[in-house]
N, C-alpha and C positions, 0 to 999 in steps of 0.2 A: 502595275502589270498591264502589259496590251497584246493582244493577239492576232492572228489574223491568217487568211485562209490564204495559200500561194496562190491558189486562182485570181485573187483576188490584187494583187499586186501587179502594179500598172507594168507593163512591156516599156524597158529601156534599152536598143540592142546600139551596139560599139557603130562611132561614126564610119568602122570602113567596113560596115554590113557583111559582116563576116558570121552572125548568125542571127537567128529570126525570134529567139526568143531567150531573154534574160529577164527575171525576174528581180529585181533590186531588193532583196527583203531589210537588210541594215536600213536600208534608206525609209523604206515602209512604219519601219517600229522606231527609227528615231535611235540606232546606234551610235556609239559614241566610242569601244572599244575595241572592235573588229569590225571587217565585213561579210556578210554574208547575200551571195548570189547564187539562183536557182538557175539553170538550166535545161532547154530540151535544145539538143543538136541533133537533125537532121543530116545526111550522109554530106560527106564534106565541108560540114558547119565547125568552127572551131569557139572555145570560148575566149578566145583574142585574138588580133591583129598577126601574130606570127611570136618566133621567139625573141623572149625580151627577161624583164626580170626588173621587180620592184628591190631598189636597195632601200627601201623602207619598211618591207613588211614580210614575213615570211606567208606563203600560201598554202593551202590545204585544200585538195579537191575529194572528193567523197561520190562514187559512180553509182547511183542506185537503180539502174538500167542500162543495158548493155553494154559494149568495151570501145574506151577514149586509150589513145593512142598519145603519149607525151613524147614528144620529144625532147630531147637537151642538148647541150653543145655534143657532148660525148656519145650520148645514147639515142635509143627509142623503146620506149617501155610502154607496156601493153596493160590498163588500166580495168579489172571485170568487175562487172555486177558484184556490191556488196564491200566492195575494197576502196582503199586510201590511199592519198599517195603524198608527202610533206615535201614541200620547196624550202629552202631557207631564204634570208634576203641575200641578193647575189646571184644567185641561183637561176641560169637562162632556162626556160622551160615554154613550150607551146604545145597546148594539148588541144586536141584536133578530133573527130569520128570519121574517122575512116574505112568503117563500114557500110553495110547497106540495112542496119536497120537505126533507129534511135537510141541516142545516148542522154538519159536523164541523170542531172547531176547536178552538185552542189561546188560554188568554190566560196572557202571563207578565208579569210588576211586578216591579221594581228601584226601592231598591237593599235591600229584606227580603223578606226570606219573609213575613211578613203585615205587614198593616196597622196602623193605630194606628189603633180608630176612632173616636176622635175628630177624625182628620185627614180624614173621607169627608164630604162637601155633597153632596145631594140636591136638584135645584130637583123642588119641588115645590107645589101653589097649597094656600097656608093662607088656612083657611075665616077669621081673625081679621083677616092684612091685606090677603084678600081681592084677592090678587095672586101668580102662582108670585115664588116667594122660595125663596132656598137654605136647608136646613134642615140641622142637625148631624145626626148618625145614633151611637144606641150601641144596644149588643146588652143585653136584659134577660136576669136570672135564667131565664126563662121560655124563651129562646130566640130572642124575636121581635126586631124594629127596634123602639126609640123615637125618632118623631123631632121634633126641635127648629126653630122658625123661628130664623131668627140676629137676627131685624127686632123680632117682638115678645115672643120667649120663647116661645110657647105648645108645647104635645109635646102628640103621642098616638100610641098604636100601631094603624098600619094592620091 
């Protein structure tokens, strides 16, 4: 059994600084079966890069301070205090604060502790086919995203 206090877990935030504070708890305690990340998002802070979608894992975000804003390809749903919200794998999703106060939250994924990322699509508009198209996403040496259209090959890192 191991414990441990979320203050106390080191700050690991996404290489395109999209928010100021992520909390890695899986990674903290040595998970092996899902993951589990804490956040505080400040006004315009999102807990990822934009919309995307693990075809590996389904996601669960949990808001236990103020209201997160998700988007999906189809929607925009409005996320409050005390509520849940389930993605499947597949499932394009980017949840964002879009308020002017803080949004404290949690996001967990099953059924690993991380990702494969090879299995994460990003829609995002490539300048080549000139249309959002979902893109692969891998992490470089460097730290960053590079990413990939699935439509015509092309990468760059944002």
């Amino acid at each position: 059994m191991e414990k441990v206090a979320i203050d106390d877990v080191d700050i690991e935030v996404n290489p395109m600084d999209v928010h100021s504070v992520r909390r890695p708890v899986s990674d903290a305690l040595g998970f092996s079966d899902f993951a589990m990340n804490y956040f505080e998002l400040e006004p315009g802070e999102s807990f990822s890069g934009g919309l995307h979608t693990h075809h590996d894992q389904e996601e669960v975000f949990y808001v236990q301070e103020g209201t997160a804003t998700f988007e999906t390809k189809d929607d925009e749903l409005l996320v409050d205090e005390g509520e849940v919200i389930r993605f499947a794998p597949g499932d394009f999703q980017h949840g964002y604060n879009d308020t002017d106060e803080m949004v404290v939250g949690f996001a967990f994924g099953a059924p690993k502790s991380k990702h494969d990322w090879d299995e994460i699509e990003s829609m995002i508009y490539c300048q080549t086919c000139e249309d959002e198209i979902g893109h692969g996403l891998e992490l470089t040496d460097e730290g960053n995203f590079r990413l990939t259209c699935t439509e015509c090959g092309s990468s760059f890192v944002p």
